[in-house]
N, C-alpha and C positions, 0 to 999 in steps of 0.2 A: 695423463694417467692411462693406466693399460685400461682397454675398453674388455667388457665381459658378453659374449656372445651367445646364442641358443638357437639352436638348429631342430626341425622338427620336419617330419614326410607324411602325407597325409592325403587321405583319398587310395584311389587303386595304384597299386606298385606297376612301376615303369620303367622301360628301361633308358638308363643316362642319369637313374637319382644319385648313384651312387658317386659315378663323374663328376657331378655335381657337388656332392658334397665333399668330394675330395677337392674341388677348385675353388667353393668357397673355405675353406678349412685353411687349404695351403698358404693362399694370397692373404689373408686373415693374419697364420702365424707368422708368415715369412716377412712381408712386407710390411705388414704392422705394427705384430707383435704383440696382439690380442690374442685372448684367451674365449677355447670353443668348447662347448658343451652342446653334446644330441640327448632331447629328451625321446623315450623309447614309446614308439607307437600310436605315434600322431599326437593330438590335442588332448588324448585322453593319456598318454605318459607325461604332458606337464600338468595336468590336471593331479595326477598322483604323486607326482613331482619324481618319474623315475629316469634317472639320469648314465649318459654314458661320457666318458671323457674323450672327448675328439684330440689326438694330438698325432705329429708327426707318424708315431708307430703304428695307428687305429686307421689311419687315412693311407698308408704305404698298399698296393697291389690290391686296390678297391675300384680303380679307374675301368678296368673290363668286366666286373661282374653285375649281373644281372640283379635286380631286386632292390632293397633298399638295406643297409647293416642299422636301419636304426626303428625298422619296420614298420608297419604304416595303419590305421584302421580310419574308417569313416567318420567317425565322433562330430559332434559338433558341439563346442564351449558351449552353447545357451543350449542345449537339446540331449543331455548326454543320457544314457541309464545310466544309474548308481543304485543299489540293494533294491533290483529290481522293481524301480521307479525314474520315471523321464525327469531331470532336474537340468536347472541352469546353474553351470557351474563354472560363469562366468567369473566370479568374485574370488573363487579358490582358484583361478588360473591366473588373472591378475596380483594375487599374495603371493602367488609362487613366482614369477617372473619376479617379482623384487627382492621376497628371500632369496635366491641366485644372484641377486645382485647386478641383474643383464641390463646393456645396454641396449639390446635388439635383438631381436626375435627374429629370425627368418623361416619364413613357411613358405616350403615346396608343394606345389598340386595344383591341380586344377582350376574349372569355377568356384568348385563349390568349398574350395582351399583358398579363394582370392577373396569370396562372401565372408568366412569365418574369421581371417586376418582383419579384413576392416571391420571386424565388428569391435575384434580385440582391441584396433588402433582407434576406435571412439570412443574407449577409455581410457585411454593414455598414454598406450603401449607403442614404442617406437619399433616401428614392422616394416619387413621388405621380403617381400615374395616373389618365387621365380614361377614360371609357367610350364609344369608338364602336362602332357595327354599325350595317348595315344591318337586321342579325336583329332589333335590340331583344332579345336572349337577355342580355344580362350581367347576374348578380343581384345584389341588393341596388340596383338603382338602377330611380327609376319610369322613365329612358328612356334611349336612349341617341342621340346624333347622327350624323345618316344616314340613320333610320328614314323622318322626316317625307318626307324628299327622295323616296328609293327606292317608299314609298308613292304619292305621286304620279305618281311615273312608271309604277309597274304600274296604276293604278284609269286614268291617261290610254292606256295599251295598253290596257284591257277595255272601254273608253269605243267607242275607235275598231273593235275587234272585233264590238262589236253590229251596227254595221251591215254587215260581210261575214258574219256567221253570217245574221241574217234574211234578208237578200237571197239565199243559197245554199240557206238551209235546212237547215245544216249542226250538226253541234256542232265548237265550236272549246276547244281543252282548251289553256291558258296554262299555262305552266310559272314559276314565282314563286319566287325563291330563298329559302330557308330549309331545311337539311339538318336540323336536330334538332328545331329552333321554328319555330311556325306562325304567329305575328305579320305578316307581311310578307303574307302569301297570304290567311290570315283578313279583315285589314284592310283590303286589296283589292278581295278577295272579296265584302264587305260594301258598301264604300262604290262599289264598279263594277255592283252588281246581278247577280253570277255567279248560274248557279241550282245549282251545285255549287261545293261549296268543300271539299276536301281538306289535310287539316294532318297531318303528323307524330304528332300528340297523342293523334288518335282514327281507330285502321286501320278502314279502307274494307273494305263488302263490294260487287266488283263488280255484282254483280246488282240491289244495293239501288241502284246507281247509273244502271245502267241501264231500271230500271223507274220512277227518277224523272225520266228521260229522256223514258220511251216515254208515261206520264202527259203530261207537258206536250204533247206531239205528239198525243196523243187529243184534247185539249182546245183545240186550234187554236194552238199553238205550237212550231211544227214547226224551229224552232233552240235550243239551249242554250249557254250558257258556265260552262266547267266551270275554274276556277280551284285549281290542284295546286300544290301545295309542291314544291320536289325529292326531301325526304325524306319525302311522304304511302308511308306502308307498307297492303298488304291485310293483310287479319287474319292469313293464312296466313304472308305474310312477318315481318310484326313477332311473331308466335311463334316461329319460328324462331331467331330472333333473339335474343328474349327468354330462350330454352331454353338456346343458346350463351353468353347472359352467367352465367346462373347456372350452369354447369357451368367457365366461366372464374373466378367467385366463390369456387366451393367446391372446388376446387382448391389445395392447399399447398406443390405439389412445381413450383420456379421451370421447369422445362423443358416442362411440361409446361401453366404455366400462360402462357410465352410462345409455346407452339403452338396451345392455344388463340386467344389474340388475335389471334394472324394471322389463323386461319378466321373470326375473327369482323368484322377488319376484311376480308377478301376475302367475305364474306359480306353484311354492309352495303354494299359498291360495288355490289355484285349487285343488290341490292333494292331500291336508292336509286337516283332517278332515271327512273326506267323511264315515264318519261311517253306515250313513241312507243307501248309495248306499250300504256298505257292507250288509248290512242287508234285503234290498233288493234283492241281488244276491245272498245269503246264501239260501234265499228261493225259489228262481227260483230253484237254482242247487238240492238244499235236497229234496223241495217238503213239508221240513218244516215251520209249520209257525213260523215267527220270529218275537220280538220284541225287540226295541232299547233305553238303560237309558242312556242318558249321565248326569254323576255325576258333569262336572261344577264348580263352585266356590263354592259347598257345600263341597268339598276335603279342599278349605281353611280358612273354618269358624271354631266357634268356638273355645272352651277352650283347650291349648296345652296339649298334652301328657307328663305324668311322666320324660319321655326319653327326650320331648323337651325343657321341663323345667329345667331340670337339663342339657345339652347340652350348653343351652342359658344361665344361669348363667356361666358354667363353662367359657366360652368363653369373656362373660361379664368380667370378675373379670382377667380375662387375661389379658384384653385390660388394663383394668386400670395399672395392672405392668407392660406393656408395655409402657404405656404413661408416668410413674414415669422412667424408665429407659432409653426416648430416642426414640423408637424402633419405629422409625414413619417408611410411606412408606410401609407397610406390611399389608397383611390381616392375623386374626387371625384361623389360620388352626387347623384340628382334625389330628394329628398323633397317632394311637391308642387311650391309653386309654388320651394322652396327649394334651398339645396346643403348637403349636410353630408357629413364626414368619415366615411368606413365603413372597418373595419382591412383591408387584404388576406387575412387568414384566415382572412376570414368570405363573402368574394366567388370563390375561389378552388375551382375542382371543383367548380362548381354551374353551373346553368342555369337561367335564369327561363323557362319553358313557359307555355303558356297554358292554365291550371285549369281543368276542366269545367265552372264554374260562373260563368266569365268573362260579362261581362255583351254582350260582343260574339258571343259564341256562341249567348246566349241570345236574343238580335236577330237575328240570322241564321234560329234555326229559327222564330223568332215569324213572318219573313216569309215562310214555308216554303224556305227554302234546304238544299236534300238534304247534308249530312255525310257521307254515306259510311254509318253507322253504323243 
């Protein structure tokens, strides 16, 4: 029997969704000869049940463009607003999946797109999710589509950076998105020649930063680029931090440990982000002048890269023999040069961070590039 499909993008638009949904679409019709449907605008279009019809013509000259054609919001099934009130609308997403008559559900996104799918699949829903970020943070898989893209586009802003920092004499501090993982900024960092690179993973001590500043300035190199994460913490912050989570941990009494995470999330906004202050304090301490780009959601526009396009197909075209053999319950993982099936609750409440011992890190200080640490 022809099998009845559902496609949905969810979380921040990326670029390679579209790839994607074109390779699981195609391999779906051609090879199977199942039937595809995109509900519009994440979790909260099947929740409303608004639907678009994926077929050969819908899916034709979508492989290069940027964004997602079935557009994406943050929602989440048991969290959603409705008549401005937070509702779990878990049970009208579940009646809609069967009025469609679908035999699976595929959700593109993130973690927080991998969380929301298994929740759906512990009630019954036969689900198969692929992995995009720009972060490259979702674990269990070596990559995720978007990365390739957004690295290009930050390493071409530190490209074009070097020549206004030489020519002013300045340090110019890039802001590079990544809130918990440093991949994005690391990899930039590295492949654009920053002489600072800050990541999440390993807090910064200001002074160590500015005296690998004031070195290079001794030494007839009187500009730096200092490449930061949005989530790079000082040592002082990420304790803080670290002190609030385990006192949020070891807590047992519910009131007490939902007052907790508030101070802890009003506490992370605080200390995250603070790029201006760095740049601020960079020229207190050097005496240099500084100036600050944050790159922003221009990392996630645009038409995907070679890499992401071909990543996002491959993954796409998975999913469908995944879906002909069964293999619900799993996201579509990168094992080398391969794909294979990984359960969702085993990729779920995890982050792939970048290990101390990361062979990018270790390139980085090989070419003397200051860490912060």
């Amino acid at each position: 029997m022809k099998k009845y499909i559902g496609i949905l993008t969810s979380g921040g638009d990326t670029p390679g969704l579209n790839s994607a949904i074109r390779g699981i679409g195609k391999a779906c019709i051609n090879k199977y000869g199942m039937q595809i449907v995109g509900f519009l605008d994440g979790f909260r279009g099947l929740m409303e049940n608004r639907i678009m019809p994926l077929n050969s013509n819908t899916l034709s000259g979508i492989l290069t463009t940027g964004g997602t054609i079935l557009g994406t919001s943050r929602d989440k099934p048991y969290k959603m607003m409705v008549g401005g009130k937070i509702m779990d609308m878990t049970d009208v997403i579940v009646d809609n999946y069967h009025k469609n008559h679908l035999d699976c559900l595929i959700c593109l996104g993130g973690g927080g797109t991998q969380k929301n799918a298994y929740h759906l699949a512990k009630r019954g829903l036969n689900i198969i999710t692929l992995p995009k970020t720009i972060d490259n943070d979702v674990a269990m898989t070596d990559r995720t589509f978007g990365f390739d893209t957004a690295l290009g586009i930050a390493v071409d802003a530190i490209d074009r950076l070097h020549s206004t920092a030489h020519s002013h004499h300045r340090i110019i501090v890039v802001e590079i998105m990544g809130h918990r993982a440093g991949w994005l900024a690391l990899g930039a960092g590295v492949s654009g020649g920053a002489d600072v690179i800050l990541i999440p993973e390993i807090p910064y001590d200001l002074n160590i930063v500015a005296d690998s500043i004031m070195n290079r300035s001794r030494s007839g190199k009187p500009f730096s680029i200092v490449a930061v994460a949005e989530g790079a913490l000082t040592h002082e912050a990420y304790n803080k931090i670290k002190k609030a989570k385990k006192e949020m941990q070891a807590t047992d009494d519910k009131k007490q440990k939902i007052k907790l995470k508030k101070h802890l999330k009003a506490l992370d906004n605080k200390c995250t982000g603070n790029t201006a202050f760095l740049a601020k304090e960079l020229e207190k301490l050097t005496g240099l002048e500084s100036r600050l780009t944050i790159l922003g959601h221009l990392q996630r526009g645009g038409s995907p890269s070679a890499a992401d396009r071909l990543l996002a197909t491959c993954l796409g075209t998975a999913c469908a023999d995944y879906i002909h053999e069964g293999k619900y319950g799993n996201m579509v993982a990168v094992n080398g040069d391969e794909t294979i099936p990984v359960p969702l609750e085993k990729v779920i409440g995890k982050l792939k961070l970048v290990p101390p011992d990361h062979a990018w890190l270790r390139s980085a200080r090989e070419v003397g590039t200051c860490l912060g640490d």
